[in-house]
N, C-alpha and C positions, 0 to 999 in steps of 0.2 A: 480687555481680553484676558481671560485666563490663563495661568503661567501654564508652561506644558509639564507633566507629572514625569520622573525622570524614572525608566523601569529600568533594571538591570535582570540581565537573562543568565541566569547560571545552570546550566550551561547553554550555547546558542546557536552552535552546528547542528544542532538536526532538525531535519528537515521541516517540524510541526515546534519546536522551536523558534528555527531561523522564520517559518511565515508568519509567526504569532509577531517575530519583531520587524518586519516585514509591515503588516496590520498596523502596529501602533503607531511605524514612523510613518507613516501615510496620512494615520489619522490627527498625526500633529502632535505627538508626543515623543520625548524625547528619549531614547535606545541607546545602550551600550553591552558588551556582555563577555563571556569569558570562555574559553572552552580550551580542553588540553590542545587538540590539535583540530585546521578545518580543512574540512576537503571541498571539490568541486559536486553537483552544483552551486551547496551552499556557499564556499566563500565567495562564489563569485558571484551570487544575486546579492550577498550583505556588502562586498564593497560596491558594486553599483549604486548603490541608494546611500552608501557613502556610514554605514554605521559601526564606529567604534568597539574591535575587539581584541579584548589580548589571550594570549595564549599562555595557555599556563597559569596550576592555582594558587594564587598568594596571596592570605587574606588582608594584604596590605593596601593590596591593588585594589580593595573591594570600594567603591565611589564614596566620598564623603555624604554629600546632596542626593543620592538616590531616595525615591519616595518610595518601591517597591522594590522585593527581590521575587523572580520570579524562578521557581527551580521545578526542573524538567525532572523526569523520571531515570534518567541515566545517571542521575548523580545518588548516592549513595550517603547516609546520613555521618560517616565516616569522613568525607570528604572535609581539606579545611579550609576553604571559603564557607560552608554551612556549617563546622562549628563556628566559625567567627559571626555569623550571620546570629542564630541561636546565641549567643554567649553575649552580644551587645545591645541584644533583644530589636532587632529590625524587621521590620513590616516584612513578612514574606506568603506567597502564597505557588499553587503550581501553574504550571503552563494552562492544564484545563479551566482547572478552577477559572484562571484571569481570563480566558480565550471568552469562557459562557458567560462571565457575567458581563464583560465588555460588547461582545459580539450577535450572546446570543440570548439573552436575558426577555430583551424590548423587540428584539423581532420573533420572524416566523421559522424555525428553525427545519433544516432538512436535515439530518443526522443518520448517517450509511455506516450502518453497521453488517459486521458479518466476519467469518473467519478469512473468506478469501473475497477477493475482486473489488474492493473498498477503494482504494484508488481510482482504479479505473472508475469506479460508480459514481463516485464523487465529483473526477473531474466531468466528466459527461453531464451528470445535473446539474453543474454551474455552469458549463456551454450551455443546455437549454436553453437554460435560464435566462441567460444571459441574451440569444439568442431571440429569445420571445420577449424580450424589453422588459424581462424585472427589475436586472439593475442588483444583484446578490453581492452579498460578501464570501468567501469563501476560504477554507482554509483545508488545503491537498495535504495527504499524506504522501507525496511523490510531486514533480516536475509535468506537467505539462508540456508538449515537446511544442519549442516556440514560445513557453511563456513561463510564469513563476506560480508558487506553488499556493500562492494568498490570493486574495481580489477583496479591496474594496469598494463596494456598492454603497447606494444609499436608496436601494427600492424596497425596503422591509422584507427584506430574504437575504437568510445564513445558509448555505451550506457546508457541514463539515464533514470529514471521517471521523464518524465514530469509533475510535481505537477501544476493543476489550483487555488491555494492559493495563497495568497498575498504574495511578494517577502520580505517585511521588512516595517518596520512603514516608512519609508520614501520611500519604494518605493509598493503605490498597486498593479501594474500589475501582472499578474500570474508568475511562476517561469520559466513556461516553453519556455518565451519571452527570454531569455537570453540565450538557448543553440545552435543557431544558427544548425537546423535539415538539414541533408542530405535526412534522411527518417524521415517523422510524421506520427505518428499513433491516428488514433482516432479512440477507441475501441467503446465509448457508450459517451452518455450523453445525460445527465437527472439536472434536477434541484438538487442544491444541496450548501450547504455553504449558509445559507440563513443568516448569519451575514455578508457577503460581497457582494453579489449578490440577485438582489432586485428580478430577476422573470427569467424565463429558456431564453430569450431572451437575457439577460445579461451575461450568460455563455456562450450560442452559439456563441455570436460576440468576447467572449475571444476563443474561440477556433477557431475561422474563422482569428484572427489574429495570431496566433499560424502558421495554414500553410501558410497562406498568406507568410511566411520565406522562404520557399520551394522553390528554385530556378528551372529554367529550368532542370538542371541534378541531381534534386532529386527527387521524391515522396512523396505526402499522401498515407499512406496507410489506409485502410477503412472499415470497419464491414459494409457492404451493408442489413444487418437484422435489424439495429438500426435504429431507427427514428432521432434520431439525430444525430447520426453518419452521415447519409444521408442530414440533413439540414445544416450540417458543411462544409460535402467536397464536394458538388455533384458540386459546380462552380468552385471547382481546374482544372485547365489544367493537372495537373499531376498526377492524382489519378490511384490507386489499389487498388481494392475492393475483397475482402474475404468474404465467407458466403459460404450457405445452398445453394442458388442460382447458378442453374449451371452454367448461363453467367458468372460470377465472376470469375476474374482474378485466385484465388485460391478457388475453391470449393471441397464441399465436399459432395461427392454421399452415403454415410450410416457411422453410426458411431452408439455407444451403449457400455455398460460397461459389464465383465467380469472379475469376483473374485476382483472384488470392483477397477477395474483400468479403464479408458477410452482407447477406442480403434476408429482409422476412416477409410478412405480411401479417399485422397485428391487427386485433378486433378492439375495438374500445365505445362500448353504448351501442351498439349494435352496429358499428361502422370500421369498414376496414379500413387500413393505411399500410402502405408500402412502405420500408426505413432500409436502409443499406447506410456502411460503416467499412472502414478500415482497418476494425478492429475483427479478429478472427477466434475461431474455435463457438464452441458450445457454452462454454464458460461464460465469454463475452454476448451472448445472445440474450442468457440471464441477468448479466450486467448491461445490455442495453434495456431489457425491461423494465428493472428498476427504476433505471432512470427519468424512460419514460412516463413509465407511472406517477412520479413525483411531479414532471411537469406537467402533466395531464390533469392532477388533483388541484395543481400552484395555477391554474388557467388558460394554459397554454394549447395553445391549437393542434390537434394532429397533426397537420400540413404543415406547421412551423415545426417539430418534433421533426418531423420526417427531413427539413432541409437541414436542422441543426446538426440531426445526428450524421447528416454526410460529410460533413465539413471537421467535424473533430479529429483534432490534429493526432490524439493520442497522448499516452505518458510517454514520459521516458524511463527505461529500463524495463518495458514491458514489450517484449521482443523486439528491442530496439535495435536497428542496422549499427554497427560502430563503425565499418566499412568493410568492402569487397577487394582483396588482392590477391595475385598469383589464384586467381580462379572458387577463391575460398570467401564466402561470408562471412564476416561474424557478427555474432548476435549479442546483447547486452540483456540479462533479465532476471528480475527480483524473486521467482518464487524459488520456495523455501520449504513449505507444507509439499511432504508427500501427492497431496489431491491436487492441489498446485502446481505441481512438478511436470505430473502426467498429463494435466489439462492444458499446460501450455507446450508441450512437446506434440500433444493431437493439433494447436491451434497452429506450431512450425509445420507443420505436414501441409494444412490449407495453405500456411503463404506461401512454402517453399515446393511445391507436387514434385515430387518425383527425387529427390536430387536426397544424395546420403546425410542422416542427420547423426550429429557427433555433438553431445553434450558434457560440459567440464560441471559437474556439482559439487561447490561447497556446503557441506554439512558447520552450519558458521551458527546457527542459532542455538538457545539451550533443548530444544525441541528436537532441531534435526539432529544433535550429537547425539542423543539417545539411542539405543539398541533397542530400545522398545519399538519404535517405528522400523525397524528394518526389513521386515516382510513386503510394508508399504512400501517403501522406497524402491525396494527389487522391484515389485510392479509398477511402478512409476519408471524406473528407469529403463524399465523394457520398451519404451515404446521408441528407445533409439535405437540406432542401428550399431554405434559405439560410444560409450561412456568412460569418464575418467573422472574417480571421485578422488576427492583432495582429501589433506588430513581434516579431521573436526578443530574446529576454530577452541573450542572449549574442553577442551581432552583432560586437560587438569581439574578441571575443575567435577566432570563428570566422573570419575576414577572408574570403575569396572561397569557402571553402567552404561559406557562409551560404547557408539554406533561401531561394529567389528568388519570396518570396509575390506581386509580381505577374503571374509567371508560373503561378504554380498557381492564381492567381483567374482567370487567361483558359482557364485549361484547365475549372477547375471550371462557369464560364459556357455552354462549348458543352457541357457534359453535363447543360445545362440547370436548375445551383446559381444564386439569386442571391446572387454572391461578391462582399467586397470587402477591399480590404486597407486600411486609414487608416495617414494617415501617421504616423510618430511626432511625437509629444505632443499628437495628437488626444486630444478627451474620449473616453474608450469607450462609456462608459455612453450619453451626448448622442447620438451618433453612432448606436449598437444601438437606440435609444428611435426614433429617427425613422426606422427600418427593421421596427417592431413592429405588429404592426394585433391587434385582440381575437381568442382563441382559440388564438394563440402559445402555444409553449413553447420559453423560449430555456436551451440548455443551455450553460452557461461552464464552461470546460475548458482547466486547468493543473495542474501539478505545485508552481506553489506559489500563493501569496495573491491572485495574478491583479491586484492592486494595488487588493483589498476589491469589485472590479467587479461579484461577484451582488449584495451588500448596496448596492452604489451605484445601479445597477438599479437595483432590487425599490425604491430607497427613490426615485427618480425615479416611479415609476410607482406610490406612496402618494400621491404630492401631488397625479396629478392627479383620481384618483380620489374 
């Protein structure tokens, strides 16, 4: 029997991290790994599965016997575990890199790419999948609610998200260059990462290389409604196109929500199918097409698509309930992107009708602290009824090109939002609680931990209950 190969993960809390090591210790190899600090869900899918982390960098700590070092894109070539890595000259390679050639080299790769709804895409096509007896591997950019964020299969099918981020300090191209796609998906895109990509020009030619992978016996698959969707794959030879549009490979002739669920009716080969979801908004309609289409192409039956897609549990943090007290909801959820913002504030309208919507946004990412986006965001944030933007996560680092939130709260005010902006190192929570009356549903919204602010809520509004 083959000794198991020992990886170590520098660093191993996030999320496409944690499942990569997740992936290996499943498949019988040995995981350890390092990270400044972990949070939930992550740490608590790595202790379950019982795999060894310490906290904190010290390149002392770094394993003797390790056969690989495996380094994420959040670590920085600064870092000194990676000088000690480099300096002793140790096998290292990135998350990508080891995800595709382990993962996704020898199978049939499903690879979701796109600026928005990747998550979501991804875990739905590995439900299918799954659902219709392929037997996938899969590796989520987010939590599955109910379940973890990997899957290993053994029916020759990879699912991953395609992330357009930079793969590792030493290597910039996007991650989704390295999963070598049977099918590619490109749901949308729009400008975005404007710390790595200088203008929308720059994105589109990373995702025109992205299919460009796409052999003869695969597929682009394609949102034919997106503008850039359409500026990326309209020159593949292999393309599949989804939309609203009846020409499209998968179309869809009426759709619309019911007791806060999505519900359509798709064409596929000349034959319609019914599909309903729990998942909501316009956005997720696009993102159930995708999906669809990928197991539609992978062999999968309509009829089996249509029961899969009713039973999908969903992500987590994609308008996720944290809980309901003193009469107030709160909502848990990751968008970030301006387009984002506003799409899932239309998709709060469907599941919550009628009831007052109050969103807390953190500008947390290098993107959203930009001033450049803030026309966007005003429109995005209009679609509440009151808004409370927090400070920018990255303010120092942005210096005068910083997002100017009390400007966008006077703007948001005459389009008749009640906005505000707190200052920094106000309570959040204190401050959103005395702006809350019964019937709310306040949606908090960042790209990262928000600083626990649903759970701080939700747990302010236990006590007085």
């Amino acid at each position: 029997m083959q000794k198991p190969c020992h990886f170590y993960l520098l660093p191993i809390g996030g999320i496409a991290t944690a499942a990569l090591a997740g992936l290996l210790h499943e498949a019988g190899e040995r995981v350890s790994g390092v990270d400044a600090v972990l949070y939930p869900p992550t740490s608590e899918l790595l202790a379950e599965i019982g795999i060894p982390v310490r906290l904190g960098f010290d390149p002392k700590g770094i394993p003797d016997d390790l056969d690989e070092v495996i380094i994420g894109n959040a670590i920085p070539r600064s870092n000194a575990e990676v000088g000690a890595v480099l300096k002793r000259g140790l096998p290292y390679t990135s998350q990508a890199a080891a995800f595709g050639e382990r993962f996704c080299r020898a199978s049939r790769s499903v690879v979701v790419a796109g600026t928005h709804g990747k998550t979501t895409t991804t875990a739905l096509t590995a439900h299918i999948l799954t659902e219709g007896g392929l037997d996938p591997s899969a590796l989520i950019g987010g939590v599955p609610c109910g379940g973890k964020p990997w899957r290993l299969g053994h029916g020759g099918w990879t699912v991953v998200e395609g992330d357009e981020y930079n793969t590792a300090f030493f290597d910039k191209g996007p991650k989704f260059l390295h999963y070598h796609p049977q099918l590619f998906v490109v749901g949308n895109v729009e400008f975005d990462h404007g710390d790595i990509y200088p203008n929308l020009d720059a994105i589109l030619a990373a995702f025109r290389a992205g299919t460009a992978q796409v052999g003869t016996s695969g597929h682009v698959v394609a949102n034919l409604g997106d503008d850039g969707s359409r500026a990326v794959a309209a020159g593949h030879p292999h393309v599949v196109w989804y939309g609203l549009e009846g020409h499209a490979a998968l179309s869809c002739s009426a759709w619309g929500h019911t007791r806060g669920r999505l519900h359509a009716t798709l064409r596929w080969e000349g034959r319609a199918f019914d599909v309903e979801t729990s998942l909501v908004g316009r956005h997720n309609l696009d993102n159930l097409m995708a999906a669809a289409v990928c197991a539609l192409l992978a062999g999968v039956a309509p009829e089996t698509v249509a029961v899969a897609t009713s039973t999908f549990p969903g992500v987590r943090r994609r308008l996720e309930v944290t809980g309901e007290a003193s009469g107030v909801t709160v909502v848990d959820d990751f968008a970030h992107h301006p387009t984002a913002v506003a799409l899932t504030l239309e998709g709060a309208r469907h599941r919550f009708p009628g009831r007052r919507l109050v969103v807390a946004f953190e500008p947390r990412s290098l993107t959203a602290g930009r001033n450049l986006f803030a026309a966007a965001y005003e429109d995005a944030l209009a679609n509440a009824d009151a808004a409370v933007v927090a400070p920018v996560f990255y303010r120092a680092r942005l210096g005068e090109n910083v997002l100017d939130r009390e400007a966008l709260v006077a703007r948001l005010r005459v389009r008749g939002v009640e906005a505000d902006a707190p200052a920094e190192g106000v309570d959040l929570a204190s401050f959103i609680r005395t702006r809350l009356r019964a019937g709310d549903v306040v949606v908090c919204m960042s790209s990262g931990d928000f600083g626990g602010l649903p759970r701080k809520l939700f747990k302010l509004l236990e006590e007085e209950s």
